[in-house]
C-alpha positions as CSV (number, residue, x, y, z in Angstrom):
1,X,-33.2,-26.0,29.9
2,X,-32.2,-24.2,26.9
3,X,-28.5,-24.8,26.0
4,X,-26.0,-22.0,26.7
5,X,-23.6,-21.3,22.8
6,X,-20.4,-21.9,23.7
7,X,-18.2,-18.5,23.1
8,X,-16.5,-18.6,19.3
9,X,-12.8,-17.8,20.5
10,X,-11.8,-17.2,16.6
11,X,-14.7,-14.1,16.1
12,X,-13.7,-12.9,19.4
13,X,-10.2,-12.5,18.1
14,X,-11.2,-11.2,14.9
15,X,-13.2,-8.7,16.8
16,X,-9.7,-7.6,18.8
17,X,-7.7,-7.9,16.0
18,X,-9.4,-5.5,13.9
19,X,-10.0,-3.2,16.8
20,X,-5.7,-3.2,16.5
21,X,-6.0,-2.4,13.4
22,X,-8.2,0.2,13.6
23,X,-6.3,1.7,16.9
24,X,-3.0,1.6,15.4
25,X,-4.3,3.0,12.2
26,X,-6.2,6.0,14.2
27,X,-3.2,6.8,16.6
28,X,-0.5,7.4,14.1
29,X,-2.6,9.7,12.0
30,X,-3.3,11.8,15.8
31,X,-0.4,11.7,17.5
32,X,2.4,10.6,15.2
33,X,4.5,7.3,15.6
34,X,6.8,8.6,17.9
35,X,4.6,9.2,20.7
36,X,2.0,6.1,19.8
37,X,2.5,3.4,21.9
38,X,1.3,-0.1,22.6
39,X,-0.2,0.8,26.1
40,X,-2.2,3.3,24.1
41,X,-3.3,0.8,21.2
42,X,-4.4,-1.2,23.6
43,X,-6.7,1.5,25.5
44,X,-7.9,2.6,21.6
45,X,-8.7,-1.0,20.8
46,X,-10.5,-2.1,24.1
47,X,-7.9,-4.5,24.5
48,X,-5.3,-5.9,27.4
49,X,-1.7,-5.2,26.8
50,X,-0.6,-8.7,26.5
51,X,-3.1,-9.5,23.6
52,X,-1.5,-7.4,21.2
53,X,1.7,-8.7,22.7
54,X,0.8,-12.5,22.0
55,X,0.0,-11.2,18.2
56,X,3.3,-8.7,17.9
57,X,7.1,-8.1,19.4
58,X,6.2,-4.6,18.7
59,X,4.1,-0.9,17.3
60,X,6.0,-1.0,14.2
61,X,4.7,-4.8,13.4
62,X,1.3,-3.6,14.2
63,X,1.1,-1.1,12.1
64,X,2.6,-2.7,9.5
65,X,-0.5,-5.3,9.5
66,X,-2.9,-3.1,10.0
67,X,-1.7,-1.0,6.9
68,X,-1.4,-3.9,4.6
69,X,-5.1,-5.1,5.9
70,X,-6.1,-1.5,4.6
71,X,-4.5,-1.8,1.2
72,X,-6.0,-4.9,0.9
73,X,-9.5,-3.2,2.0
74,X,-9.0,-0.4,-0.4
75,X,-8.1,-2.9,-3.3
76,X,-11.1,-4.7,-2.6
77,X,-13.9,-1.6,-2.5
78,X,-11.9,-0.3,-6.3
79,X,-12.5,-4.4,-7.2
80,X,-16.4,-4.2,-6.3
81,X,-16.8,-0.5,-7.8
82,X,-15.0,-1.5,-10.6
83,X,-17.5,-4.5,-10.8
84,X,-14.8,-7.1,-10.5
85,X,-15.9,-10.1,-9.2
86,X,-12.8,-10.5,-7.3
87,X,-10.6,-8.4,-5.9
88,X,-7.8,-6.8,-8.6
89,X,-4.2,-8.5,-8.4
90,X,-2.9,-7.4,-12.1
91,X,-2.7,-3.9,-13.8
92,X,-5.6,-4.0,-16.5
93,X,-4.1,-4.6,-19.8
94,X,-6.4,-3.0,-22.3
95,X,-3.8,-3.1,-25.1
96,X,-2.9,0.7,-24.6
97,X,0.2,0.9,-22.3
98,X,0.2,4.4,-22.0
99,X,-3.9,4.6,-20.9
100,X,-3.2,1.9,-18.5
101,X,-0.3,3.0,-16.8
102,X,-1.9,6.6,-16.1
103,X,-4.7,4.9,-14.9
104,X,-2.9,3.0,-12.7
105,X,-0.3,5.9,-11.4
106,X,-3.9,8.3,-11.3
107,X,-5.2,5.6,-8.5
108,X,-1.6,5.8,-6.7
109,X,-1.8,9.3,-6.3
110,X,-4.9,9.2,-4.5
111,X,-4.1,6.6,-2.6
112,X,-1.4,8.6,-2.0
113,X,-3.6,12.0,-0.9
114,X,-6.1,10.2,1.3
115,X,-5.1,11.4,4.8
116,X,-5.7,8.0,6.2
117,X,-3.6,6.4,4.0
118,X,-1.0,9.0,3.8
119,X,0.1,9.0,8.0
120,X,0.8,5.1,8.4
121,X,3.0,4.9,5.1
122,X,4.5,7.8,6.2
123,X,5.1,6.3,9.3
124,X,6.3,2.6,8.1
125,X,8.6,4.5,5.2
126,X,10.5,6.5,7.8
127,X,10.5,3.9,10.3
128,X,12.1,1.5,7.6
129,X,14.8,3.9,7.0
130,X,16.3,3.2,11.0
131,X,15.0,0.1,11.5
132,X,15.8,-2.7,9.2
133,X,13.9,-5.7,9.6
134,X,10.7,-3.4,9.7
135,X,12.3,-1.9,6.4
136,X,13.2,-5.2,4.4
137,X,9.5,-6.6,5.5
138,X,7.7,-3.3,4.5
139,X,9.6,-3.9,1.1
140,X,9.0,-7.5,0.7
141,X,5.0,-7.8,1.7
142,X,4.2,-4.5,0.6
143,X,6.2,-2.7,-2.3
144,X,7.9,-5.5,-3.8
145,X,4.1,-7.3,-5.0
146,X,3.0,-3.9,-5.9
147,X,6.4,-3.4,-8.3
148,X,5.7,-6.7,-9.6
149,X,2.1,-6.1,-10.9
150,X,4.0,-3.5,-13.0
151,X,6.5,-5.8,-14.1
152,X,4.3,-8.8,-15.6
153,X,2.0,-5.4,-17.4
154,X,4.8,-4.3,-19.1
155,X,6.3,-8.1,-19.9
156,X,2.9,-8.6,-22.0
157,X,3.5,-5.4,-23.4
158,X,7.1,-6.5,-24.0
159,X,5.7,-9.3,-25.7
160,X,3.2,-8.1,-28.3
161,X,6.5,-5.6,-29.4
162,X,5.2,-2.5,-27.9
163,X,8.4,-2.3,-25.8
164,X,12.0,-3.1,-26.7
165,X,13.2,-6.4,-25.7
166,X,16.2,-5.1,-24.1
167,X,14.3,-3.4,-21.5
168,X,14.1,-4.7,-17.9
169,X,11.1,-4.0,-17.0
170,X,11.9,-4.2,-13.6
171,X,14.3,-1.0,-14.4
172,X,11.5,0.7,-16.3
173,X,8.9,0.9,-13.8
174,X,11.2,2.9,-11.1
175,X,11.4,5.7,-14.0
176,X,7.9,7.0,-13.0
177,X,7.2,5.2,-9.2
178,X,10.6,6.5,-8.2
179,X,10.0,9.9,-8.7
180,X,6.3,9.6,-7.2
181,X,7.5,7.9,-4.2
182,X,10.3,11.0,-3.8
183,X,7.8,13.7,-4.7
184,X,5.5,12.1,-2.0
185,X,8.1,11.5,0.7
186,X,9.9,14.8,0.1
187,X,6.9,17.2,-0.5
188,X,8.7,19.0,-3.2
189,X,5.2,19.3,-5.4
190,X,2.0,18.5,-5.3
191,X,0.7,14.9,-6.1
192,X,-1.8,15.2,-8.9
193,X,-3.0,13.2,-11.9
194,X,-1.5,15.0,-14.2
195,X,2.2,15.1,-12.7
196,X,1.6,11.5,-13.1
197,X,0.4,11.4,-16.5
198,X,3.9,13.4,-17.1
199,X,5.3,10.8,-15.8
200,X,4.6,7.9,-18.1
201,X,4.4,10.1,-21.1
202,X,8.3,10.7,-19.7
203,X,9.2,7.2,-19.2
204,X,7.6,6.4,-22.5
205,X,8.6,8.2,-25.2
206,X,11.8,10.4,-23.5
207,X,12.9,13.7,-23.4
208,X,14.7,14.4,-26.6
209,X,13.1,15.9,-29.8
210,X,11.4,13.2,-32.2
């Protein structure tokens, strides 16, 4: 008698977890985070109640992790189009500061655009605002890496003498993601490559006459 495979419990809950993901991610973007729910994550994903529970205390955590799963996604695909061998962790450092930073802000913006992006971070952002565990974790695992790619960038820079070494970088980088992040949150303009070019020249070489 041919032997039976025993179920694998660990691609079973991959299979759930990622049907979260997918849920959560689906449901803000439809119906807003006010009215998405667990109960209706859990009809989405094909799932009981009490799985997502044994996983997360609440909505807001999942749609944290599913958000930061589809950054991570995203990074990935730019990685492999890129033809990266792995996925990208560092700003690319060509030796032109300004080139690399529009680059970088350019990819930000549409990341920024793309509708399914756009409805979750909208979501966690606001969400952080009243709630502030959610808000101090979005910070931490999300923002907070992303700042410091910026950071070590223009410390090389910093380095070579292309920036002063007074500068804190970690100052320096709000001067064009601060503004972005407002422009986005408020919808006072569009979001477009070249606002964000502006932007670094900006931050760069000032306003004032040379």
């Amino acid at each position: 008698m041919a032997q039976k495979t025993a179920p694998d419990s660990t691609r079973r809950s991959e299979r759930s977890r990622r049907a979260i993901y997918d849920a959560a991610l689906a449901l803000v973007g439809e119906v807003g985070y006010g009215k998405m729910t667990i109960e209706a994550i859990a009809a989405r994903a094909g799932v009981g109640k009490q799985t997502i529970y044994r996983w997360w205390p609440s909505k807001s955590a999942v749609l944290l992790d599913a958000f930061l799963d589809l950054a991570e996604q995203a990074n990935a695909q730019l990685s492999e189009e890129a033809g990266l061998a792995e996925p990208a962790t560092d700003i690319p450092d060509t030796g032109d500061l300004e080139a690399d930073l529009k680059y970088v802000l350019r990819a930000t913006v549409d990341e920024m655009t793309d509708p399914k992006f756009d409805a979750p971070a909208r979501a966690l952002a606001a969400e952080g605002v009243v709630n502030q565990e959610l808000g101090t974790e979005f910070v931490e695992r999300l923002l907070e890496p992303q700042l410091q790619h910026y950071v070590k960038r223009l410390r090389r820079s910093q380095d070579r003498g292309e920036i002063a070494a007074h500068v804190d970088p970690r100052i320096a980088l709000e001067l064009w993601t601060g503004p972005l992040a407002q422009r986005w949150m408020q919808r006072t303009g569009p979001l477009t490559h070249a606002y964000a070019d502006t932007l670094v020249e900006y931050a760069l070489y000032g306003i004032a006459p040379r």
